[in-house]
N, C-alpha and C positions, 0 to 999 in steps of 0.2 A: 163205517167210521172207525171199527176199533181197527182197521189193518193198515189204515190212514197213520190214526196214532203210533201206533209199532213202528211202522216206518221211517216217521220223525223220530223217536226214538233213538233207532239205529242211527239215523242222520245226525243228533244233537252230540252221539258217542263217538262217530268218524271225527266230525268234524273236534270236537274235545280233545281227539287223539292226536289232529297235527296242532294242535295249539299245544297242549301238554309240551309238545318238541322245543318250542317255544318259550314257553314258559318253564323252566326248571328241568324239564330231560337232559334238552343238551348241555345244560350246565353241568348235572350231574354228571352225565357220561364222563365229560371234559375232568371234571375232578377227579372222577376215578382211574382215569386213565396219563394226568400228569405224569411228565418224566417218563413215559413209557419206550422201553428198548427200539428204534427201529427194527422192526420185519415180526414185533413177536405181536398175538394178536389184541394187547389191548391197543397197541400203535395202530394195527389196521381199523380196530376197534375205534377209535379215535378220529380216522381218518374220512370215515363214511358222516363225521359230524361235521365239515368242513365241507364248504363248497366246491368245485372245481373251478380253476380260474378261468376255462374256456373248456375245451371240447373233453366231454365224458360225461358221468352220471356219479351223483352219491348220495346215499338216505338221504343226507340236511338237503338236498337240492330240489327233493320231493316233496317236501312239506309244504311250499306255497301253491303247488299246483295243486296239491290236496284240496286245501283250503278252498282255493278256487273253484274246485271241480264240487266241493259238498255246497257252496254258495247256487252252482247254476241246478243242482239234484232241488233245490226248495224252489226255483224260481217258476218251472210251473205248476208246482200246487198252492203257491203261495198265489200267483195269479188267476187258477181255478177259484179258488177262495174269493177274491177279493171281488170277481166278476159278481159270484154269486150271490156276494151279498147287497150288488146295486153299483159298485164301481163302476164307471166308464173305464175305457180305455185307454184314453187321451190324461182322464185325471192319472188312470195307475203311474203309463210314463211320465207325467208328467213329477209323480211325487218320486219315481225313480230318476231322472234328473234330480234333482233336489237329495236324493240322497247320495248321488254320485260328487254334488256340489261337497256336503260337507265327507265323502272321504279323501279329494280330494284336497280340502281345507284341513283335514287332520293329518294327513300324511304328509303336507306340506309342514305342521306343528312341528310332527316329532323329526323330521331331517332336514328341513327349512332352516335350523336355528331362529324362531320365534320365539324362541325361550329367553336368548340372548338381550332380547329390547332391545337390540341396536338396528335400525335400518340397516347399516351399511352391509352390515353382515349377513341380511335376509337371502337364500335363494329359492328359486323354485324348485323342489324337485319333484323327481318322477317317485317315487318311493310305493311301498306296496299297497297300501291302504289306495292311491289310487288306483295303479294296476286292476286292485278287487274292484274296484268301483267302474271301469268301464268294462270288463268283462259279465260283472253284473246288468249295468245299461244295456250292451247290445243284446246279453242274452231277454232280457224284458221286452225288447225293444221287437227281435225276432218270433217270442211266443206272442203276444199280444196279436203282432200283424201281421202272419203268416201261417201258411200251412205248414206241417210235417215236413214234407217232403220238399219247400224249399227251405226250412231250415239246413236238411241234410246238406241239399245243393249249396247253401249261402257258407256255411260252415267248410266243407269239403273244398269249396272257392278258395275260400280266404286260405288253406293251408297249401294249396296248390299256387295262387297269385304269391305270394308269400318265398315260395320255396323258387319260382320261376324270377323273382325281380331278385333275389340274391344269389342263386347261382347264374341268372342267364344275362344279368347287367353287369356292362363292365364303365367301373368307376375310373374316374386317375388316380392312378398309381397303385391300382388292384392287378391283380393276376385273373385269369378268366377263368371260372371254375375253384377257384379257392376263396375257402371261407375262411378268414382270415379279420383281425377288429383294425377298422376303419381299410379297409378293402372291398366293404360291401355295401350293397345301396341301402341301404338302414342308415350306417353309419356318416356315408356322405350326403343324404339329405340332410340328418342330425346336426351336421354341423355347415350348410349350407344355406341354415335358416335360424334353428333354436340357439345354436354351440356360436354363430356370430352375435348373440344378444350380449349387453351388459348386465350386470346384478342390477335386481334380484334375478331375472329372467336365467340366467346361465347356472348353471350348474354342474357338479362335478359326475351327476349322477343323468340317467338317460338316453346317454347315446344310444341310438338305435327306434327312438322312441320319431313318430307315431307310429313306425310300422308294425311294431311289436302289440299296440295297443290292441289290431286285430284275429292277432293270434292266442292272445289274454280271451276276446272273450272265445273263441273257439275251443279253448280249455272248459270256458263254464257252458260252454251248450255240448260237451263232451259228457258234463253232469247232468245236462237237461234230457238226454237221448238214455242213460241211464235210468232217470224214472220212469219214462215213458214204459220200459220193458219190464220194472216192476209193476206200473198199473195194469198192465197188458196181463201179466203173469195169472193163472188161473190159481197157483197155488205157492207157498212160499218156495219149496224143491225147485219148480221149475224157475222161479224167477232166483233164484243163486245159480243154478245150471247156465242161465241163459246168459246171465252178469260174467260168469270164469269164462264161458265161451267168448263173449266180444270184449272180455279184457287180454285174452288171448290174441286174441286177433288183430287187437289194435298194439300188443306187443308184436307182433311180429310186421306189421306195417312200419311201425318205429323204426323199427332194427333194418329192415328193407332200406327205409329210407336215407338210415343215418349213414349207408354206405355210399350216399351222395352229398347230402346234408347234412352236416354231422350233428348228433346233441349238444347242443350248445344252453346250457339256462342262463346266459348273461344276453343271448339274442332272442331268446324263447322262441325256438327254431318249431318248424312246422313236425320234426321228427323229435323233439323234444317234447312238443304237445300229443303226440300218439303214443309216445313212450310212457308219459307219467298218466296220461286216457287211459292207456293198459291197465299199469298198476293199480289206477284209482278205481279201476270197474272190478279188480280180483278185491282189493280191501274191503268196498262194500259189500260184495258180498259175502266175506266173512263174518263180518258185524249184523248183517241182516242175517245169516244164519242162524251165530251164535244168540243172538237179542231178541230176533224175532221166531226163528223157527225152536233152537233148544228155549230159549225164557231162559236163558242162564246173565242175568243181567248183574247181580250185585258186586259184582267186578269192574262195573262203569261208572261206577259212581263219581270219581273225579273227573271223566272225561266226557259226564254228563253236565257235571257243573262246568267246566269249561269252553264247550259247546255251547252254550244256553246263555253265556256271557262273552263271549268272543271278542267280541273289538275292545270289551273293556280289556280284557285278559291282555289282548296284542300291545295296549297302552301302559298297559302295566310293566307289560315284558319292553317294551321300548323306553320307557318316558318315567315310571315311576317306582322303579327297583330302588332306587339309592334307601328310601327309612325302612326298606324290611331285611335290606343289606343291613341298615345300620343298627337297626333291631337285635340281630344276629349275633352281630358283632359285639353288642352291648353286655350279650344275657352270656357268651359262649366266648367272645375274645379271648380271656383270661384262659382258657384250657389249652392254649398255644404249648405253654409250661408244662404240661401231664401229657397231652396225644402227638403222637407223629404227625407231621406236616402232614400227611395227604390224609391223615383221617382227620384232621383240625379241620381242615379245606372241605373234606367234602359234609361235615357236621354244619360249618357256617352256609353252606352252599345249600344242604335241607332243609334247614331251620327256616332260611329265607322265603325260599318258596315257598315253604311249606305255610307260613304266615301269608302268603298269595293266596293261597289255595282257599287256608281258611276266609279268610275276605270273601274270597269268593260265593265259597257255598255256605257264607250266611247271606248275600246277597241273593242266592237262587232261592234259599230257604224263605227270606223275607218277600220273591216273586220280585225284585228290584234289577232291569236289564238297561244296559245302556243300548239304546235304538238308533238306528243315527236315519 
């Protein structure tokens, strides 16, 4: 039981860590970094916090699949758990629908425009909260009712179908073998079905969706095949040893791959999902070193409390920034007159989070989590 614990542990600080990004990192970075010279490195610096518009890799492009990947690392202990303590099976998926319903119904909130009250203005979109929510489903959906070993097969499918119906389908007015937006069959089903609907149904956001849905959850059972080799592990050494080896090796699958497929995080390419699988198996095992092998934790502590609150955090960082903005603003505005721009900027840019933060870990302190 205690090696259980430790292990969540680690899990509550990974996961805390790509929220952090989220929440108030990339803000900072970005403050720190305004006005930066092209080519010098807080520019580069700056650049790894931006997405890429299509083909390539950068830190910010990492962080949802993080997320995703610490979500599918709880999904079989969380359903070890729940067996044992008298759940069926049927009730688990079924309350995992149910909670797939409402991330969809909040992701719809914060990029929907439901905020606006106006119908006309409603749409649906794809947004990440749902993403989470069906890579969570099929991964519940796969431990619940399957062995091991067609997990790996169902999983290893999906990225191989995936990789085969976008390079080896030729759409109109696609080139054959080039990946390319709206040249692949992702994109021309997307708009052969969902992209002809009227609002709310249409959306600016999606394209590529549902095919992509199954490559989402192939990320979270990427993090389900990662616990499996920590419970497996005899001792903590070899479970970090065994975690760098096949985060190695599913970076070097990536990279293989992407010399056909290229990484793409706006497709959530199949060589995209082995690339950030890589990464995600070398980070935990850092965190599981440093957390559970040295006990060096008191370093985690923000990234405990933001793991431990997550979707509130993600709501926050989406939907309810503007009064700790304007908090900031209130107590700090005035020093515009005495600091330099970029230290004004990035003073309002701490303060803000920083009053997140607190919110936060008085709400872990008080044991108050939003569950969905």
């Amino acid at each position: 039981m205690e090696a259980v614990r430790r292990r969540l542990l680690s899990l509550d600080a990974l996961r805390g860590f790509a929220m952090f990004w989220l929440l108030g990192g990339t803000a900072l970075v970005r403050a720190l970094t305004e006005g930066a010279t092209e080519g010098s490195w807080s520019w580069h610096l700056r650049r790894q916090f931006e997405h890429v518009e299509w083909e390539g890799f950068r830190f910010y492009d990492f962080i949802f699949p993080l997320f995703l990947f610490c979500i599918g690392v709880a999904v079989p202990l969380s359903v070890e758990k729940r067996l044992s303590a008298g759940a069926t099976r049927l009730c688990i998926l079924r309350q995992a629908a149910v909670r797939l319903g409402w991330m969809i119904f909040f992701g719809w909130w914060v990029n929907g425009q439901l905020l606006t009250w106006d119908p006309s203005k409603f749409a649906l979109s794809y947004s990440v909260l749902m993403m989470l929510g069906f890579g969570y489903f099929m991964a519940v959906a796969l431990v619940l009712f399957t062995r091991e070993r067609t997990q790996v097969l169902v999983t290893a499918g999906v990225l191989l179908a995936y990789w085969a119906l976008q390079m080896g389908v030729t759409v109109p007015g696609s080139v054959a073998g080039q990946f390319a937006p709206g040249g692949i069959f992702s994109d021309w089903l997307y708009d052969q079905t969902i992209g002809r609907l009227e609002a709310p149904w249409k959306s600016r956001y999606g394209r590529g969706f549902p095919l992509t849905m199954w490559t989402h959850g192939a990320t979270a059972m990427l993090g389900v095949f990662a616990w499996r080799v920590l419970q497996r592990s005899s001792d903590i050494r070899r479970g970090v040893l065994l975690l760098a080896a096949g985060g190695g090796v599913l970076l070097l699958i990536g990279w293989l791959m992407s010399w056909h497929l290229p990484i793409v995080k706006n497709r959530w390419t199949s060589s995209y999902v082995f690339w950030c699988g890589g990464l995600s198996w070398l980070l935990l095992a850092v965190f599981y070193a440093v957390l559970d092998g040295l006990r060096w934790r008191r370093w985690a502590g923000l990234f405990l409390v933001l793991g431990g609150n997550s979707i509130l955090a993600y709501l926050i960082s989406t939907v309810f920034m503007a009064p700790f903005r304007s908090l900031a603003g209130t107590l700090f505005g005035g020093l515009s007159l005495w600091l330099p721009d970029r230290t004004h900027a990035v003073l309002l840019v701490l303060t803000a989070y920083a009053a997140a933060w607190l919110l936060l870990a008085w709400l872990h302190r008080q044991k108050l989590f939003l569950r969905l």
